[in-house]
N, C-alpha and C positions, 0 to 999 in steps of 0.2 A: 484610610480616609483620603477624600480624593483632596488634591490642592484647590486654593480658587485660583480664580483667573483674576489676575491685577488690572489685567488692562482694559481699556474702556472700546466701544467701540468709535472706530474712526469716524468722523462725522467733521461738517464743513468748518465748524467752530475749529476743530482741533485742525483742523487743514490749513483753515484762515490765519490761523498762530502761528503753526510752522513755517508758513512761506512769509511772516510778518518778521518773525525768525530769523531768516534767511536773508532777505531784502533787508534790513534794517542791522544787520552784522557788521561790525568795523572791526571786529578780530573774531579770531576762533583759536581752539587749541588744535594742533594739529596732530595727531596720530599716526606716525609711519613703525616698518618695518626695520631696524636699524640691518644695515649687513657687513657691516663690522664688527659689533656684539650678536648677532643675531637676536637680540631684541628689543622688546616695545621700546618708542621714544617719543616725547610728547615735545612740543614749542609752542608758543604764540605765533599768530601770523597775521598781518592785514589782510582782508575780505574785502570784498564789496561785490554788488551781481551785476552780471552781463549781462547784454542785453536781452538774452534770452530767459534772463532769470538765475542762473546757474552759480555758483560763488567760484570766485577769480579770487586769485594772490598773483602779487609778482615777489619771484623771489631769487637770489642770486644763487650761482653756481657752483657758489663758495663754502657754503653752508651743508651739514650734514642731513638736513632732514630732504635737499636736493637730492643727493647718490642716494637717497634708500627713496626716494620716489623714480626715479631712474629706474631704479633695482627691482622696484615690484609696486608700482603705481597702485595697488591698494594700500587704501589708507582710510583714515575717521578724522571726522571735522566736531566739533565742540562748541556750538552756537549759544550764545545768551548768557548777557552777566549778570552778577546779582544787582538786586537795586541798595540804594545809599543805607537803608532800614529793611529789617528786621531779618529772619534767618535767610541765609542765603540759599537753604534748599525748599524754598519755598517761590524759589522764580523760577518760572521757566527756561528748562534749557532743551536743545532739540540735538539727540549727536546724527549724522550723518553719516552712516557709510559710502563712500566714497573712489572713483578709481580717478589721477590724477592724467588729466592729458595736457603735455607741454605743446603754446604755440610755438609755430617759425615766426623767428621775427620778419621772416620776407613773406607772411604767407598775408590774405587777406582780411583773416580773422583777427589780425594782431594790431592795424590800423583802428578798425574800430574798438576793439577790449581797452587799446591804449588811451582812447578822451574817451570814454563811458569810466575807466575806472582811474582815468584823472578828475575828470568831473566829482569824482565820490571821495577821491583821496589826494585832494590838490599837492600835499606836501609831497607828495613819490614822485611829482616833475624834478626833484634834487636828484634823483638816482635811476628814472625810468628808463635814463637812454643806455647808463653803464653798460659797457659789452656782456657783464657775465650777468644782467639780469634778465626773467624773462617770466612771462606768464603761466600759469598754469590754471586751465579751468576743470573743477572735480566735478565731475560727470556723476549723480547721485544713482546710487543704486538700492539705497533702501534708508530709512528713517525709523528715528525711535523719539518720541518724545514725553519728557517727563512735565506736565504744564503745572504742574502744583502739588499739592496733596491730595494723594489718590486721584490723578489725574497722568496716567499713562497709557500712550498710542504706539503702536505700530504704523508704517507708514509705507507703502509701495512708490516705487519711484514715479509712478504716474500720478501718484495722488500731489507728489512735490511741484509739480512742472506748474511753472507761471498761467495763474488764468488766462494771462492775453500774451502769447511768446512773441517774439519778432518773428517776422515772417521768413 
């Protein structure tokens, strides 16, 4: 007997959620590769997106889920919380596969990320300038999203990209 297919076809609605998703994220769970255990490890992280669209964390140097993005800059982001009512697997959540790229902080990328994602996260001016913090934006390479019941997308990375990216 053949399997069905759960997933729905991709379409603007299911796009327009994902990058609604995305853009409206103030944490995610983060997904790395531990290389101390060799395995999975998950944490919370602040989000917020660049100007191109893209999700940014700043995170310090200090932290473990740093060396295992260091280590192998694949990783998975975990978008969307539940609401105040009723079952939590009934809101949409969008995971991202992901590859993480650290700015310089002397590079020009790092001027602007720094007041786009102070603008979205005012309280990280307590610790954005810290010498061992620093940005990282995840470069998306593919989506999956769960919007409800019986409502799951695949997602290609082009379908993620901002309708209007900075130039």
């Amino acid at each position: 007997m053949a399997k069905d297919n759960t997933l729905r076809p991709t379409d603007e609605a299911a796009v327009s959620q994902a990058r609604d998703l995305i853009e409206n994220a103030a944490f995610a769970a983060l997904g790395v590769l531990d290389p101390v255990t060799s395995g999975p490890s998950v944490t919370r992280i602040a989000v917020a997106p660049a100007p191109d669209g893209s999700p940014v964390t700043l995170i310090s140097s200090l932290s473990g889920h740093t060396a295992a993005l260091r280590s192998d800059p694949r990783c998975s982001l975990l978008l969307g919380e539940p609401g105040a009512k009723g079952d939590p697997l009934t809101h949409p959540r969008l995971t991202l596969q992901c590859r993480a790229i650290f700015l310089d902080r002397d590079g020009a990328a790092h001027t602007e990320i720094r007041s786009h994602y102070l603008a979205a996260r005012p309280k990280a001016k307590l610790y954005v300038d810290f010498a061992d913090f620093q940005f990282v934006r995840f470069e998306i390479t593919q989506g999956f999203m769960n919007g409800g019941f019986g409502k799951a997308y695949v997602f290609a990375a082009s379908d993620l990209a901002p309708a209007h990216p900075t130039p």
